[in-house]
PLY file of the C-alpha trace (Angstrom):
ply
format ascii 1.0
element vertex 233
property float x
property float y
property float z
element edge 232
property int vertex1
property int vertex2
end_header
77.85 18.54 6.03
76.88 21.20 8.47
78.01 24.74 6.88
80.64 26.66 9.03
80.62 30.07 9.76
83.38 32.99 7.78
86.34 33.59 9.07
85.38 37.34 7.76
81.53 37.01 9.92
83.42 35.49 12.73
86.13 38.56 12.90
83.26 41.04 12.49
81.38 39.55 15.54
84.80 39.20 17.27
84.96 42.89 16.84
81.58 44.05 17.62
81.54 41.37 20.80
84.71 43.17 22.16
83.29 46.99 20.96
80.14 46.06 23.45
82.16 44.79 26.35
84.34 48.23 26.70
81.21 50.14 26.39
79.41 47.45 29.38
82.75 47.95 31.37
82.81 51.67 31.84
79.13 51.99 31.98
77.91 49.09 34.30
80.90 47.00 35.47
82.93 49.94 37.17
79.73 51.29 39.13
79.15 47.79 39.94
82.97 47.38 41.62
82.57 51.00 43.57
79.98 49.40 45.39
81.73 46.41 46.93
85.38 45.61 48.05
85.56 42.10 46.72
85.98 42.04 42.94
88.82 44.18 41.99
88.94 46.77 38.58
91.09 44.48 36.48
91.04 45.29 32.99
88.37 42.90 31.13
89.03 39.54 29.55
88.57 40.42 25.56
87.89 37.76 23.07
90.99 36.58 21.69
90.08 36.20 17.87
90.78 32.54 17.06
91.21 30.23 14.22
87.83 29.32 12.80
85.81 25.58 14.08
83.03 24.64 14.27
83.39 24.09 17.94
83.81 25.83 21.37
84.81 25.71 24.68
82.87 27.54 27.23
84.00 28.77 31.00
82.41 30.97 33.49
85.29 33.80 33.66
88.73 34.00 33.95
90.70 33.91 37.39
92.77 35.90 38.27
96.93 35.91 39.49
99.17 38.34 41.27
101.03 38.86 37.41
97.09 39.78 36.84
97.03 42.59 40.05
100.79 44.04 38.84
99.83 44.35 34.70
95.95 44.49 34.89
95.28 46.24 38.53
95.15 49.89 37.72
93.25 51.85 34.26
91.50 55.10 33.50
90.93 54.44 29.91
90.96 51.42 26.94
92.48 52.14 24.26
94.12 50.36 21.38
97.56 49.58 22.80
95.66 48.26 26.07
93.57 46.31 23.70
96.73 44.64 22.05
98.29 44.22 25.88
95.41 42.50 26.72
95.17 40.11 23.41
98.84 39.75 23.65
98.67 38.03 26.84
95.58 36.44 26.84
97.59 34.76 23.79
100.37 34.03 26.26
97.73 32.35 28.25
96.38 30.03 25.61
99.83 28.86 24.85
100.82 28.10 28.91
97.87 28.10 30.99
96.82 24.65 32.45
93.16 25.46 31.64
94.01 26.18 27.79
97.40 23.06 27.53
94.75 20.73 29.38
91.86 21.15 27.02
93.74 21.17 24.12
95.46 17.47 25.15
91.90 16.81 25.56
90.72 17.69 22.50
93.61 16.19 20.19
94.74 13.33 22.29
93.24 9.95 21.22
92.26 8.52 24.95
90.14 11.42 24.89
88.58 13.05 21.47
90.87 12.45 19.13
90.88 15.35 16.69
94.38 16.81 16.40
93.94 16.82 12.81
91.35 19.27 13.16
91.45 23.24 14.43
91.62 23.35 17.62
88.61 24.80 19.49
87.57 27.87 20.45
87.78 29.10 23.34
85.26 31.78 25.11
84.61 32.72 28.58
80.81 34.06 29.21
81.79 36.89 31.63
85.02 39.12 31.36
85.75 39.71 35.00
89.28 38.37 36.46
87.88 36.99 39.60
88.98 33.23 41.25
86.71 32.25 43.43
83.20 31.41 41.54
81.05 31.54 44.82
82.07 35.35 44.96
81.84 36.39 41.98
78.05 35.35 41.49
77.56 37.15 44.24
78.79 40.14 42.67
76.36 39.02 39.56
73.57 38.88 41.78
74.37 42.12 42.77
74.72 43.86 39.41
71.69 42.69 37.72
72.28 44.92 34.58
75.59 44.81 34.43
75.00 40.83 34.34
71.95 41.15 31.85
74.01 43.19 29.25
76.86 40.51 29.07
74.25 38.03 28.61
72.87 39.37 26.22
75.86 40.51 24.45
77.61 36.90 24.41
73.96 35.72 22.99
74.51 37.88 20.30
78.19 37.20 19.66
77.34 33.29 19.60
74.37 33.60 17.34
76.75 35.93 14.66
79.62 33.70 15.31
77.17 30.51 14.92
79.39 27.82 16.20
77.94 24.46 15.81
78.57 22.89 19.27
79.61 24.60 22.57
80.56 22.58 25.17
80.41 24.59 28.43
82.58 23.46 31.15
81.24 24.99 34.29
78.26 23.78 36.15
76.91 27.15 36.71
78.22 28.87 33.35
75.77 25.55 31.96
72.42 27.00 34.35
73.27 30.67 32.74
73.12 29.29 29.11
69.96 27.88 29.86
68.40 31.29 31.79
69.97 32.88 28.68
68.44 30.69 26.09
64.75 30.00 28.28
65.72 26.72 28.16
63.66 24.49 30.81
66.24 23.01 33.39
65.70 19.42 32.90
68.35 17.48 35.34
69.24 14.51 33.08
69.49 16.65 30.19
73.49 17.20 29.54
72.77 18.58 25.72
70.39 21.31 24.02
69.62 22.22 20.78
68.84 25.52 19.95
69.06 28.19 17.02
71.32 25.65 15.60
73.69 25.27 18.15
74.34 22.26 20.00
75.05 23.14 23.93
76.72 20.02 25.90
76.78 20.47 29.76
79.82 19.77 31.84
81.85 20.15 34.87
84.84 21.84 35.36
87.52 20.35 33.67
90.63 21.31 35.74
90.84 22.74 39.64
89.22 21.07 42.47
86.00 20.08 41.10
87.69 18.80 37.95
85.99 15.60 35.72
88.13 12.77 36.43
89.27 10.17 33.40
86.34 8.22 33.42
84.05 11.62 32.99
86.44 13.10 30.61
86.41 9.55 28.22
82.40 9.93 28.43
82.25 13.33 27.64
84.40 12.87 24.81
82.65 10.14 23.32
79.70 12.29 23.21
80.96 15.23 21.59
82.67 12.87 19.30
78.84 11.18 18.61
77.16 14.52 18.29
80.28 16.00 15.64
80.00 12.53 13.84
76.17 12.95 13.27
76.76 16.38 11.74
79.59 15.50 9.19
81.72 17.68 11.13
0 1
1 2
2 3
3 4
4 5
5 6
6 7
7 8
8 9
9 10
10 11
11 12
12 13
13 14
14 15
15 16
16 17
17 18
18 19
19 20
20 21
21 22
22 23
23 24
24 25
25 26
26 27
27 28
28 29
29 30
30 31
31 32
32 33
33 34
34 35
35 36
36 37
37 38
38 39
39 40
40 41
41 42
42 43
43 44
44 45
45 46
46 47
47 48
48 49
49 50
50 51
51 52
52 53
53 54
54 55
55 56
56 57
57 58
58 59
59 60
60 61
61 62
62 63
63 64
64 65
65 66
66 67
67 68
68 69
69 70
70 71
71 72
72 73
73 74
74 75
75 76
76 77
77 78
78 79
79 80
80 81
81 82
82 83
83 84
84 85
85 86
86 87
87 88
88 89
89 90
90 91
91 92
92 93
93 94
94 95
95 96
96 97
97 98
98 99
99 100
100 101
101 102
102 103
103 104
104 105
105 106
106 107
107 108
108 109
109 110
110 111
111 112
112 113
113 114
114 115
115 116
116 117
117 118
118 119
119 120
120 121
121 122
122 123
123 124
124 125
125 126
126 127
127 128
128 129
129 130
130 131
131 132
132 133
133 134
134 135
135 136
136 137
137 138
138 139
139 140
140 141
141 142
142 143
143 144
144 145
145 146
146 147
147 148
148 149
149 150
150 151
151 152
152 153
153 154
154 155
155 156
156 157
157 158
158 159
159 160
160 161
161 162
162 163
163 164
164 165
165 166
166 167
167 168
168 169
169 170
170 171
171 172
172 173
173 174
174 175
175 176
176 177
177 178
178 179
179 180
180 181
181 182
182 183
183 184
184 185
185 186
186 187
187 188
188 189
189 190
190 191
191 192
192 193
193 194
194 195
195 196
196 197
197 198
198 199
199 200
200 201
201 202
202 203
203 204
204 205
205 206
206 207
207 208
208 209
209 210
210 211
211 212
212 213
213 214
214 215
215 216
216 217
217 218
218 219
219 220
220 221
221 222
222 223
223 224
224 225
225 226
226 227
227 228
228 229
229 230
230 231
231 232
């Protein structure tokens, strides 16, 4: 049986992860938003410390609402009662948001994967910035080269001390950033990597416009299902 992670490793990491992103946000990300008028300085998307498994759910970033603008739109400082404000509701969120109900149905419901026996997943999105529409916001990226190289860098750190065993990354473009990440070679017919003993599977969204539709979803979790199996998991 593949050997899971701490809770204790996975807490530290949650810490240090979160520690990096407040230090990235006031010296890179708020720069970054001076110079444009599109992405807005919403407080950042924190990693909500989860129950431990062995796998994840990865998205792009988080979007944002107009109950975002009111509690999130205006901030001089981060300190620990923001932090808990933030946690607080991006707890909130797992419990009501479509995204987080969705996945989860997906994950326990026996059409789909099946596991509701297990802990649920975890869930992790690869940049922190409240921002809806994806075509803008990698603009911004491309803009902010550092800014975006520090987060990458930071998440590879926080995955590789967290050490989840598979990660399956639903956004098309999230998926192409793993890879830049990782220096894995883009291979189109490729939809799963192996490296530093994690197992990345590639998908599409899995709710909004673009969203997989049953027969996608069934596939998808057949093969996370296959891949889990073959590691005792």
């Amino acid at each position: 049986m593949a050997r899971l992670n701490s809770p204790c490793a996975y807490s530290a990491a949650v810490n240090a992860y979160n520690g990096k992103l407040i230090d990235i946000w006031y010296r890179l990300f708020k720069p970054a938003v001076e110079k444009q008028r599109v992405i807005k300085n919403y407080l950042p998307l924190l990693h909500l410390e989860q129950a431990v498994s062995p796998i994840w759910f990865l998205g792009m970033n988080p979007s944002v609402s107009s109950k975002v603008e009111e509690e999130f739109g205006k901030y001089t400082w981060i300190d620990d009662a923001q932090k808990r404000k933030i946690q607080k509701k991006q707890l909130e969120s797992h419990e009501k948001h479509a995204y987080f109900t969705r996945l989860k149905t997906f994950y326990r419901d026996n059409s789909f994967y099946g596991r509701s026996e297990k802990a649920l997943p975890i869930f992790h999105d690869m940049y922190p910035v409240r921002h809806t529409n994806q075509k803008e916001f990698e603009v911004f990226l491309k803009s902010a080269p550092n800014l975006k190289q520090e987060l990458d860098d930071a998440n590879k750190v926080f995955l590789e001390q967290s050490a989840p065993k598979v990660i399956v990354v639903f956004n098309s473009k999230a998926s192409e950033f793993i890879k830049e990440i990782y220096g894995i070679p883009k291979v189109p017919v490729i939809t799963t990597d192996k490296v530093n003993g994690m197992t990345f599977v590639y998908s599409s969204m899995y709710t909004g416009q673009r969203a997989l539709d049953k027969f996608a979803s069934v596939r998808l979790a057949r093969e996370i299902r296959e891949i889990l199996t073959d590691m005792d998991l």
